[in-house]
N, C-alpha and C positions, 0 to 999 in steps of 0.2 A: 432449535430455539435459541436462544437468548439470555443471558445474566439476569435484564432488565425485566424480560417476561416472567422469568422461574421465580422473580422477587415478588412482581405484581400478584403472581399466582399463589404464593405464599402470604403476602399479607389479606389475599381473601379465602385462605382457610386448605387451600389445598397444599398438601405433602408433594412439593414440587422441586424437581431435579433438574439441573440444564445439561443438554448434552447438544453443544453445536454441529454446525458443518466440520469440514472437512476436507483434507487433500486423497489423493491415491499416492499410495508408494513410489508407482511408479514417475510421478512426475518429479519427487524427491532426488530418484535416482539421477537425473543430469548434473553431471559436477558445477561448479561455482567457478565459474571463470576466474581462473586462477593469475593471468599476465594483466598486465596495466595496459590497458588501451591504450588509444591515442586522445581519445575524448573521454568523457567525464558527464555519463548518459542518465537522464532522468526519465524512465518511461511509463506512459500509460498503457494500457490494454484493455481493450474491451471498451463498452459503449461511452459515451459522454455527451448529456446533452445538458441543457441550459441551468436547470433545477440544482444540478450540483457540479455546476463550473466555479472552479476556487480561482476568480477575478484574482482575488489578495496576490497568490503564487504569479500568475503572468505578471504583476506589478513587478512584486520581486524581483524577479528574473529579468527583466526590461529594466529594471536600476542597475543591477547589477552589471548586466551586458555594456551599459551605457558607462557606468566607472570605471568595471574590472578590468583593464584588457586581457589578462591572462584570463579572466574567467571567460569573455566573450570567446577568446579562442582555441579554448578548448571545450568548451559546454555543447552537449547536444539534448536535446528535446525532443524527445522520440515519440508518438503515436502509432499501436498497432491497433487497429479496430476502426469502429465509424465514429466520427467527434463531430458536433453539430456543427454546420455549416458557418455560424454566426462567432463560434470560439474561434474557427479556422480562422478565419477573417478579420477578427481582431489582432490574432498574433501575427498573420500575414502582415498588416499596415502596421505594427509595430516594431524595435530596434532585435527581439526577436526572429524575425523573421530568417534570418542566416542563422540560426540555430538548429531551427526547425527541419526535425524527417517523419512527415506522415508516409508509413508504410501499408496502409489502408487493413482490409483482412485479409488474415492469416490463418491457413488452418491451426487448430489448436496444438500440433507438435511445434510448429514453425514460430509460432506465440511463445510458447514453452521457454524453447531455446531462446528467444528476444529479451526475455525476461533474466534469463540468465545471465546474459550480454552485457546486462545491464549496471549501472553501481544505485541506482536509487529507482524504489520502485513507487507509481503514485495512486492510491487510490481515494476514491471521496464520496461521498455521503450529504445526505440531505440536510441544510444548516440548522432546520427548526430543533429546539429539546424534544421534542416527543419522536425522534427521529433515532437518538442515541442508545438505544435497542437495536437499531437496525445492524447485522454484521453480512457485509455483506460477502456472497461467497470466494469473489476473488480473491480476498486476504488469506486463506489458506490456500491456493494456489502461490502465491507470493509467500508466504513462509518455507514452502516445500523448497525453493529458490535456495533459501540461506541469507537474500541480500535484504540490507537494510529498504523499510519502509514509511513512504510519508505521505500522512493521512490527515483527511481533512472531515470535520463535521461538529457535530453540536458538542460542549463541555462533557467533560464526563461519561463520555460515552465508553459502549461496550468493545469497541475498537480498541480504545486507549486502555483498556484493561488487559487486553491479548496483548500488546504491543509492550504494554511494560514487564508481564509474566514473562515472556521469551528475549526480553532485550533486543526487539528486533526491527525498532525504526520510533518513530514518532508522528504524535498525532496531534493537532491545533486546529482549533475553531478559528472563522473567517475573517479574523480582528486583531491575530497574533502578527502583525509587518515584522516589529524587531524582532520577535524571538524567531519568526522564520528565516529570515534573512541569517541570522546568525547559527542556526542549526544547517541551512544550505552552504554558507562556507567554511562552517567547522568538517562537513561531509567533504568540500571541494579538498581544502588542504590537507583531510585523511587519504583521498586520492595522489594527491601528487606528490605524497611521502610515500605513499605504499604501505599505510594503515590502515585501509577502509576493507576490512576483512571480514570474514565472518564471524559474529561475536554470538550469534539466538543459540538461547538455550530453552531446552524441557519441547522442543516444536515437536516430537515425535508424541506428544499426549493427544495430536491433532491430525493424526492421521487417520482414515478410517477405520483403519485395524484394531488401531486403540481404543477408537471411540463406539464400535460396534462390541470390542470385548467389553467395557463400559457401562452400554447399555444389558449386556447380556448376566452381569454381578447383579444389576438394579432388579432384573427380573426374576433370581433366581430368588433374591432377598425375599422379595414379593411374595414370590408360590412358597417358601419355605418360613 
């Protein structure tokens, strides 16, 4: 479940506990790319279609390509999974488009490791508020990583509450231009010093080991 739901369920009378998803250990276990690349990789994974294509970021990213030239020449845009045909296509006809590495599917080890690969990881979420409940499950796949994450969706949401417990990326709704642009080059120049490290803390309360011992105190409470 959910922050959002265990509150709603509480203000109509029921003794409600959240106990979210979750990673496996073992995807934890792949180390964190430890050497500095040669590019400076933002990627997604897994499905993307139109409902929650964050337009704002390709904007971003397409200014920036067009200003920075060190950022155009080293930035890569990386897609592993299926990304709607019409997002492709835009980035295609736009200053993006030499950025761009759709790697289509991947079995889920090969993802795994992609994601490690990576220095920024993206995932996104439905724009509306009644949305910001929604967690979805790739984000603790992306914690077990270590690498920083940026997320997209409505105010307030239960994303942005994981993300600021573990210090481990950032989240903006679809109207944030300056403060993205400026959390994507403060990320770029932590790259190209060799500061963009692992800083998440408390991630191991999200693992399922954790969170199945968790649920297992709740019940004991219960019967006893």
């Amino acid at each position: 479940t959910s922050f959002t739901d265990a509150e709603n369920f509480r203000k109509n009378g029921a003794n409600a506990v959240c106990i979210t998803n979750g990673f496996d250990e073992s995807d934890a276990e792949n180390p964190v790319k430890a050497h500095h690349s040669e590019n400076f990789i933002l990627s997604y994974i897994g499905v993307l279609e139109q409902l929650r294509n964050p337009e704002i970021l390709w904007k971003v990213l397409d200014d920036l390509v067009k200003k920075n030239k060190d950022f155009a020449e080293k930035f890569r845009l990386k897609f592993v999974g299926r990304v709607d045909d019409v997002i492709l296509k835009n980035i295609e006809n736009s200053a993006l488009k030499n950025n761009l590495q759709n790697l289509g599917y991947l079995s889920h080890d090969k993802a795994v490791l992609e994601m490690s690969d990576s220095d920024l990881l993206l995932i996104t979420n439905f724009p509306d508020g009644a949305s910001k409940g929604i967690i979805p499950g790739k984000i603790f796949e992306y914690l077990a990583t270590g690498k920083q994450i940026l997320s997209f969706g409505p105010q307030d949401a239960d994303v942005a509450k994981i993300l600021s417990e573990t210090n481990s990326g950032k989240h903006f709704n679809y109207q944030d231009q300056q403060k993205l642009e400026a959390f994507i080059l403060e990320k770029f120049e932590d790259w190209k010093s060799g500061k963009l490290q692992n800083n998440s803390q408390n991630i191991g309360q999200f693992s399922r080991k954790n969170l199945t011992e968790k649920l297992a105190e709740i019940l004991n409470q219960i019967v006893h």
